[in-house]
Residue frames relative to the residue before (quaternion, step in Angstrom):
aa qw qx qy qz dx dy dz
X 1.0000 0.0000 0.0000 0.0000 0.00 0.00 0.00
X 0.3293 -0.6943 0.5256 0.3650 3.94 -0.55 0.77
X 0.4782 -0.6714 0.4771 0.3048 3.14 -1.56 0.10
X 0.6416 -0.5338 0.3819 0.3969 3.56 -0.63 1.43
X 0.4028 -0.6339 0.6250 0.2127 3.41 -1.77 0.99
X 0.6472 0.2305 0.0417 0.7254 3.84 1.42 -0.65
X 0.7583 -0.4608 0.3942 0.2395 2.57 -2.47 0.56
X 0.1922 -0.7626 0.6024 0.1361 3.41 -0.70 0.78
X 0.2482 -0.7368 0.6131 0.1398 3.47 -1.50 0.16
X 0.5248 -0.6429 0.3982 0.3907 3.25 -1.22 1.17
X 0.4443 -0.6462 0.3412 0.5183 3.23 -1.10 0.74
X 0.6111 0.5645 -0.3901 0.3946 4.17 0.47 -0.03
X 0.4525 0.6468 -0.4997 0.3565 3.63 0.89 0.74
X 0.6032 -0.5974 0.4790 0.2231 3.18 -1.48 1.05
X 0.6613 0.6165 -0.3371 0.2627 3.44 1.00 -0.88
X 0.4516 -0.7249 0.4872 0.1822 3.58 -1.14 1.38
X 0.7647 0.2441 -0.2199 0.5544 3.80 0.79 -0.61
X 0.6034 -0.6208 0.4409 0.2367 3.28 -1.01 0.62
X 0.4480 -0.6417 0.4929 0.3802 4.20 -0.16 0.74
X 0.2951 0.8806 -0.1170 -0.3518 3.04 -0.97 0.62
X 0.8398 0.1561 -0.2473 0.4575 4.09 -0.64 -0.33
X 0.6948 0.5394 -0.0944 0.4662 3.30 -0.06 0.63
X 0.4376 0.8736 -0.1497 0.1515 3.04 1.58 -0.79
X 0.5241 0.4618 -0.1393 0.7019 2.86 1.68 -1.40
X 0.7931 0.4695 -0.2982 0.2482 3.55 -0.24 -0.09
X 0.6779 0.4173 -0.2217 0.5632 3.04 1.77 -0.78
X 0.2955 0.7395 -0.2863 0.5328 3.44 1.85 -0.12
X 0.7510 0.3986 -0.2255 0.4757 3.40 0.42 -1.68
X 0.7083 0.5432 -0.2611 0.3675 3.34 0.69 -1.45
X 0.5119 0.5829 -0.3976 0.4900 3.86 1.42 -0.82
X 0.6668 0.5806 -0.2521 0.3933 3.45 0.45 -1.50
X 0.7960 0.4407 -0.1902 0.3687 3.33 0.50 -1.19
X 0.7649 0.3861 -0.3148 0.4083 3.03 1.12 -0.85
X 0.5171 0.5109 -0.4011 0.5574 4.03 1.51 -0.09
X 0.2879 -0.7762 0.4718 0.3033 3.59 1.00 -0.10
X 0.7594 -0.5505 0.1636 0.3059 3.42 0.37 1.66
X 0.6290 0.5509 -0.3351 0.4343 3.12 1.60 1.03
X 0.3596 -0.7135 0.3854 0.4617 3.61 -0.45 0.80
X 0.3112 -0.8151 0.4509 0.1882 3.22 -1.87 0.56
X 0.2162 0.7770 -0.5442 0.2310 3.38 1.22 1.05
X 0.2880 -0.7596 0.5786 0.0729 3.26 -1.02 1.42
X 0.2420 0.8167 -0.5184 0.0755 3.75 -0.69 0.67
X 0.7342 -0.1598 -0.0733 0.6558 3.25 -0.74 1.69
X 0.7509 -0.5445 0.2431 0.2838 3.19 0.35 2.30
X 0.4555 0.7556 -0.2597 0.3927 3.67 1.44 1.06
X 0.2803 -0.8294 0.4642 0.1342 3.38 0.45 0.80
X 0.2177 -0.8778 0.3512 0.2422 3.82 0.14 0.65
X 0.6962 -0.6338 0.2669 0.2058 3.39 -0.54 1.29
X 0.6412 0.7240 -0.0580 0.2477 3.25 1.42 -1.25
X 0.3896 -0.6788 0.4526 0.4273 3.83 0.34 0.47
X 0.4808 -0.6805 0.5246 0.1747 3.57 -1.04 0.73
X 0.0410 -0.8798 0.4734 0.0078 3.80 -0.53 0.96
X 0.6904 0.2280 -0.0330 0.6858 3.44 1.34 -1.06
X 0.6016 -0.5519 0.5764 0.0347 2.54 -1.98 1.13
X 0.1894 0.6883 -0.7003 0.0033 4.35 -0.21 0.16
X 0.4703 -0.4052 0.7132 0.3257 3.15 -2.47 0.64
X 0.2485 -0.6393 0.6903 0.2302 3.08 -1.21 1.09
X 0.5786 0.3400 -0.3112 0.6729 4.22 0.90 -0.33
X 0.8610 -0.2397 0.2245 0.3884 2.84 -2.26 -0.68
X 0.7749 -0.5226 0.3102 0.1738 2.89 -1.40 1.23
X 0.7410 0.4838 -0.1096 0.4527 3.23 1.10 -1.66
X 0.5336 0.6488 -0.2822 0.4634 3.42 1.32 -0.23
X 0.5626 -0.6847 0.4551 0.0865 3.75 -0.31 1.01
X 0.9097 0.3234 -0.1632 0.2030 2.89 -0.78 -2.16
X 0.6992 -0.5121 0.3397 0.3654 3.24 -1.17 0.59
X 0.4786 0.5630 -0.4198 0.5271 3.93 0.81 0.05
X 0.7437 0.5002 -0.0739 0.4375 3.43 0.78 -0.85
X 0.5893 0.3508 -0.2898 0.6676 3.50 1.78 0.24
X 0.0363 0.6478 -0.7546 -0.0982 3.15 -2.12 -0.13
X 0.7155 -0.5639 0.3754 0.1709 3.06 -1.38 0.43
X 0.6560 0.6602 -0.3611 0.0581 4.01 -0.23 0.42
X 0.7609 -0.5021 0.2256 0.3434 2.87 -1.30 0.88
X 0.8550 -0.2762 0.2689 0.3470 3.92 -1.39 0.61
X 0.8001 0.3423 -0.1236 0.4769 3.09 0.13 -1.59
X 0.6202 0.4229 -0.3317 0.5714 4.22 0.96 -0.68
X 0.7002 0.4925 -0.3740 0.3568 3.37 0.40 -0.95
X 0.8206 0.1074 -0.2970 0.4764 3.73 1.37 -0.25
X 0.2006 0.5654 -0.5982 0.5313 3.00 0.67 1.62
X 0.7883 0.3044 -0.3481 0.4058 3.42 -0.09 -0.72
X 0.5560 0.5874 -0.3321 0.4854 3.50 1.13 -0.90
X 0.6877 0.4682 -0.3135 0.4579 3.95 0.75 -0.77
X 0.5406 0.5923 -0.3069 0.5126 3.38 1.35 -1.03
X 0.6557 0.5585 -0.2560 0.4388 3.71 0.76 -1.14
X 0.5411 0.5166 -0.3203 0.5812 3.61 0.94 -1.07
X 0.7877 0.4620 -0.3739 0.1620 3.23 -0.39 -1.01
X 0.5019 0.6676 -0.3108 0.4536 2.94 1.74 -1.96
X 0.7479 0.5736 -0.2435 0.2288 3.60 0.53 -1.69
X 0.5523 0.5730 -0.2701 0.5419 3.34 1.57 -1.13
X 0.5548 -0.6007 0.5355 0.2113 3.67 0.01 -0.59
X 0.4171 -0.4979 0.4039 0.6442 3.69 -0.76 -0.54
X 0.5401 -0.5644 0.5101 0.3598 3.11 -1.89 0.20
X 0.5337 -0.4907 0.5142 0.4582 3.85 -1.08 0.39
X 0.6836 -0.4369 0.4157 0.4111 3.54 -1.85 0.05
X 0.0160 0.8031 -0.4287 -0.4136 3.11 -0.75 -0.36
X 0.1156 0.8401 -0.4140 0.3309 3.09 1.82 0.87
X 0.0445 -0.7184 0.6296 0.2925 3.67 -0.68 0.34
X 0.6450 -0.5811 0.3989 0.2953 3.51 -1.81 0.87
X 0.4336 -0.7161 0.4976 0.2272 3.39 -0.34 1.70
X 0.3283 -0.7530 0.5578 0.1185 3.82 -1.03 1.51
X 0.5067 -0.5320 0.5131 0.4438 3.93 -1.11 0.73
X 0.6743 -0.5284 0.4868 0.1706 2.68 -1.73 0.40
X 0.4216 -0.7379 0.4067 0.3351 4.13 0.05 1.01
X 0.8021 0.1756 -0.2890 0.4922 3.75 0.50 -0.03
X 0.3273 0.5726 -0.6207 0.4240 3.40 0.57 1.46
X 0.2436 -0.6501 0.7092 0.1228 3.74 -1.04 0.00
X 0.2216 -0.7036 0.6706 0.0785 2.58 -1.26 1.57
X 0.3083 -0.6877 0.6462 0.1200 3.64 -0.95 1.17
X 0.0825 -0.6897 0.7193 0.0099 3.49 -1.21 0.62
X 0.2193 -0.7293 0.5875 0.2736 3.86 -0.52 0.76
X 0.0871 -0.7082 0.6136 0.3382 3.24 -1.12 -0.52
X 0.5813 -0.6073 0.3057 0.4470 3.43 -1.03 0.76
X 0.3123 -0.6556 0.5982 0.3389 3.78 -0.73 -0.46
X 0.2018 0.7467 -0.6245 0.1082 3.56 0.07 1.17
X 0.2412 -0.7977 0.4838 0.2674 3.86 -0.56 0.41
X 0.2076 -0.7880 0.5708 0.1009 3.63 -1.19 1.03
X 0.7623 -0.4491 0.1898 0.4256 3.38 -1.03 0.15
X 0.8154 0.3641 -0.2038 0.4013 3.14 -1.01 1.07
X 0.2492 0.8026 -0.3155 0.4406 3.05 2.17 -0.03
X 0.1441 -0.6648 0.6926 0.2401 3.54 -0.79 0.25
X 0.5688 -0.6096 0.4730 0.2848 4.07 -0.72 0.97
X 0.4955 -0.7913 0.3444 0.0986 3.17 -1.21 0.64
X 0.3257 -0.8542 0.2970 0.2758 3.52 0.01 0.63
């Protein structure tokens, strides 16, 4: 089998665009430079965890190695879930609108404005 010019994907990945050239390299360079630890900070915590994946901390479409960091599995889909969510929007209710009650009456005033020919009110 030759050896890939680029990053390949298993063929069971979810992923719609293809990684790209280079992939493995700017990967390496992320890793190295966080020194193979992830860098999700929480409640001013540095996470403990050895650093596997690469995320765009910015726009996705953006490569360079400025544009990655380092974290570990379990942050790396957290943040990705976090990301979905933002993306979705709020969710509708899923409350249905509570109906009046059938032997209430619904009163509607009308104003009392007088028009021509009105005879004035007492």
């Amino acid at each position: 089998m030759p050896t890939p010019t680029h990053w390949q994907e298993d063929p069971g990945a979810w992923r719609t665009t293809p990684r790209p050239r280079g992939w493995k390299t700017l990967r390496a360079q992320a890793l190295e430079r966080d020194g193979q630890q992830c860098t999700w900070i929480e409640d001013g915590e540095r996470c403990p965890e050895p650093g596997t994946d690469a995320d765009h901390i910015g726009d996705p479409e953006d490569h360079r190695v400025e544009n990655l960091r380092t974290l570990c599995g379990y942050h790396h889909r957290k943040r990705t879930a976090i990301q979905a969510h933002a993306a979705r929007g709020p969710m509708p209710s899923r409350q249905r609108p509570r109906p009046e009650h059938p032997g209430l009456l619904s009163v509607k005033v009308k104003p009392n404005i007088p028009r021509d020919g009105d005879a004035p009110g007492f």
